[in-house]
MITI-882579 format. One record per residue (C-alpha): residue number from 1; y, z, x; residue in one letter. Coordinates in steps of 0.02 Angstrom, whole numbers, plus 50000, padded with zeros to 5 digits. Layout:
BEGIN
   pos       v       w       u   code
   NUM       Y       Z       X      A
...
***
This chain:
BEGIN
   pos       v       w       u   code
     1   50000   50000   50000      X
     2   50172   49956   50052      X
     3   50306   50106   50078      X
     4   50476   50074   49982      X
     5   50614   50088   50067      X
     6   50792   50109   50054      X
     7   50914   50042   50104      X
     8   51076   50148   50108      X
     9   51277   50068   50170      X
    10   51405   50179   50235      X
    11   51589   50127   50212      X
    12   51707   50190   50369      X
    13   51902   50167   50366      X
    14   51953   50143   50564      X
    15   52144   50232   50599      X
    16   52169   50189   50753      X
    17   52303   50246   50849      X
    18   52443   50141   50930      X
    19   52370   50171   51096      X
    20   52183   50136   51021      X
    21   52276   49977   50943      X
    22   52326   49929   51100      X
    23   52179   49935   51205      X
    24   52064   49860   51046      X
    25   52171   49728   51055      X
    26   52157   49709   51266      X
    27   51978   49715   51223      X
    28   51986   49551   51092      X
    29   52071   49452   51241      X
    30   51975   49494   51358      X
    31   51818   49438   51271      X
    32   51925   49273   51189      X
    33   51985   49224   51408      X
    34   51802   49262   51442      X
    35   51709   49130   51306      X
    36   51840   49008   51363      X
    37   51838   49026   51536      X
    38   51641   49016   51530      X
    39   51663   48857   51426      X
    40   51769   48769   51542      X
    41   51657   48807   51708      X
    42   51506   48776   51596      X
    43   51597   48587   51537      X
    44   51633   48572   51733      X
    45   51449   48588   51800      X
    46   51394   48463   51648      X
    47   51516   48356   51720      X
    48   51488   48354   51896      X
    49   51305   48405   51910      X
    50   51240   48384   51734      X
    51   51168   48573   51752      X
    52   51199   48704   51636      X
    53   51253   48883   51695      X
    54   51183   49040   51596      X
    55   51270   49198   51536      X
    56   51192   49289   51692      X
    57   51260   49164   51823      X
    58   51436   49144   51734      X
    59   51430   49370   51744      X
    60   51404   49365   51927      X
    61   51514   49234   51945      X
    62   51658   49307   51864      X
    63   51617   49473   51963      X
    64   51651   49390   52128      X
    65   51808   49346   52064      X
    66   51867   49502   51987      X
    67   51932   49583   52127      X
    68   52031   49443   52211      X
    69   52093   49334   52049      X
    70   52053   49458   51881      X
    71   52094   49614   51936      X
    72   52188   49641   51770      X
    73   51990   49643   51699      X
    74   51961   49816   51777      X
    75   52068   49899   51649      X
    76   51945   49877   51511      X
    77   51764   49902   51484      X
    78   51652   49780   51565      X
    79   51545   49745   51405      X
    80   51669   49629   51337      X
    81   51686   49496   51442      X
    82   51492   49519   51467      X
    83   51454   49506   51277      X
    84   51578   49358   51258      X
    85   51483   49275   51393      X
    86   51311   49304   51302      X
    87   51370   49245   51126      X
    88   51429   49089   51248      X
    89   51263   49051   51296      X
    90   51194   49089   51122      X
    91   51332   48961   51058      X
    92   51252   48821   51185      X
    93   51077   48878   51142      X
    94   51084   48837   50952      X
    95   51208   48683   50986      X
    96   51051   48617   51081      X
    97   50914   48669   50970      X
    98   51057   48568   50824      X
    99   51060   48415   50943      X
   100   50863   48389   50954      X
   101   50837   48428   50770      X
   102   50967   48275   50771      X
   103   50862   48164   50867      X
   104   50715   48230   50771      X
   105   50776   48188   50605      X
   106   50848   48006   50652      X
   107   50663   47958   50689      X
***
């Protein structure tokens, strides 16, 4: 026999404060420069190579860089650029899977 379950939602009102404002909003840009600048080095290895690089090697990239050209990235948490760089890669990975369904369906 199958156990019923329940299912059960909480509803949370957020009231942040100006300074909590602040930083969540630091936190959306850093994630939004991330995606973007993951998607242009990712569109510049298609172009010149034809390889693809994945969330890992676009994290350690942007690590190396950190220091000398993003130091401004210090001053938040590391998990969103690093997130932003994942849903990147998850972006490619279903545009992909979309493009050979394409193929599969013109047949």
């Amino acid at each position: 026999m199958r156990e019923a379950r329940s299912v059960m939602g909480v509803r949370v009102r957020l009231e942040p404060t100006r300074a909590q404002v602040a930083l969540l909003e630091r936190h959306a840009g850093a994630a939004r420069w991330a995606y973007n600048w993951g998607l242009e080095i990712r569109r510049q290895a298609w172009e010149h190579g034809r390889q693809s690089e994945n969330a890992v090697t676009l994290h350690k990239l942007l690590n190396s860089l950190k220091a000398e050209h993003y130091a401004w990235l210090y001053e938040i948490s590391k998990c969103a650029p690093q997130e932003a760089l994942r849903d990147l890669d998850a972006a490619y990975k279903n545009w992909w899977r979309g493009c050979v369904r394409g193929r599969a369906d013109d047949r």
